[in-house]
C-alpha positions as CSV (number, residue, x, y, z in Angstrom):
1,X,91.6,6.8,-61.1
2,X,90.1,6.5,-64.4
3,X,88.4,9.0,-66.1
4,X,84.7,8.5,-66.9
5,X,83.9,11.2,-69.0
6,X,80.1,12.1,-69.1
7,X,79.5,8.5,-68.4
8,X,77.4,8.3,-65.0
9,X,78.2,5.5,-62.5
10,X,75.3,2.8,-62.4
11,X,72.9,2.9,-58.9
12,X,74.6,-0.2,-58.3
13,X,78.2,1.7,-58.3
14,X,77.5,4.4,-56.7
15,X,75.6,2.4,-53.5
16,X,78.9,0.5,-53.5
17,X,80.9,4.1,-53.3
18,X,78.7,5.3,-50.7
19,X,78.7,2.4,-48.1
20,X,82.2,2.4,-48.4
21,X,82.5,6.1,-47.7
22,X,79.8,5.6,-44.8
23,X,81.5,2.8,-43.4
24,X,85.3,4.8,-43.4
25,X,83.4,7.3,-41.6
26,X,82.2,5.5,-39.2
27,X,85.3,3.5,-38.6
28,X,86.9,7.1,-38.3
29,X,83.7,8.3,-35.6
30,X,84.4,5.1,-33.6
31,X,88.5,6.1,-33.3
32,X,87.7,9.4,-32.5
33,X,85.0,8.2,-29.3
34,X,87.7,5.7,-28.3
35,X,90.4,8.2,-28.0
36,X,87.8,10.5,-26.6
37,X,87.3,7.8,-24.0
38,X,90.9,7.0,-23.3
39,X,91.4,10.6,-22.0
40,X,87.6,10.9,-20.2
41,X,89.0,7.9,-18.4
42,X,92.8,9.4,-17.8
43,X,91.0,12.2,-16.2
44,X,88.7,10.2,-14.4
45,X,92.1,8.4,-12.8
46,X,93.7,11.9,-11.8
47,X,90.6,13.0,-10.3
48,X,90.0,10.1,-8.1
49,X,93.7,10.2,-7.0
50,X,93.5,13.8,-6.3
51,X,90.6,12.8,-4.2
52,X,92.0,10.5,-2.5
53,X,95.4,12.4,-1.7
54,X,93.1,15.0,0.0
55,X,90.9,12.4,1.9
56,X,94.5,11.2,3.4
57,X,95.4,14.7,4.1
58,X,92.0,15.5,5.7
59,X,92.8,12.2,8.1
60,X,96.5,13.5,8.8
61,X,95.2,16.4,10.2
62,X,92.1,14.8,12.0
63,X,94.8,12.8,13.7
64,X,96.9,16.0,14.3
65,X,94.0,18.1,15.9
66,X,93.1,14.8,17.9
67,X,96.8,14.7,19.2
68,X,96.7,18.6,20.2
69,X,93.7,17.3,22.3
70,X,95.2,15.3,24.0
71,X,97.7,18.0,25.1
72,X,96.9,19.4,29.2
């Protein structure tokens, strides 16, 4: 980069410099919440099939008690 010296930039130039700095960090916010979101929704996955898993387990053993009923 250039050196400038004492020179200063013109309010023009340094508008420029700072919507381009706003808009990298934005575009760096919006990567961060969409990986941020990737994993909520990997763990929102492994919940609902731990869930489930136990719901079918839960069943299995409904159907197990109901069988020991049955038994004179």
């Amino acid at each position: 980069m250039a050196m400038m010296g004492n020179r200063t930039r013109s309010p023009v130039a340094l508008a420029r410099h700072q919507s381009a700095a706003t808009a990298q960090a934005v575009a760096a916010a919006n990567v961060r919440a969409s990986s941020d979101a990737a994993i909520v929704e990997e763990n929102v996955v492994g919940i609902n099939d731990a869930i489930s898993a136990q719901q079918d387990q839960i069943h299995d053993l409904g159907v197990r008690v109901g069988d020991l009923e049955d038994i004179p």
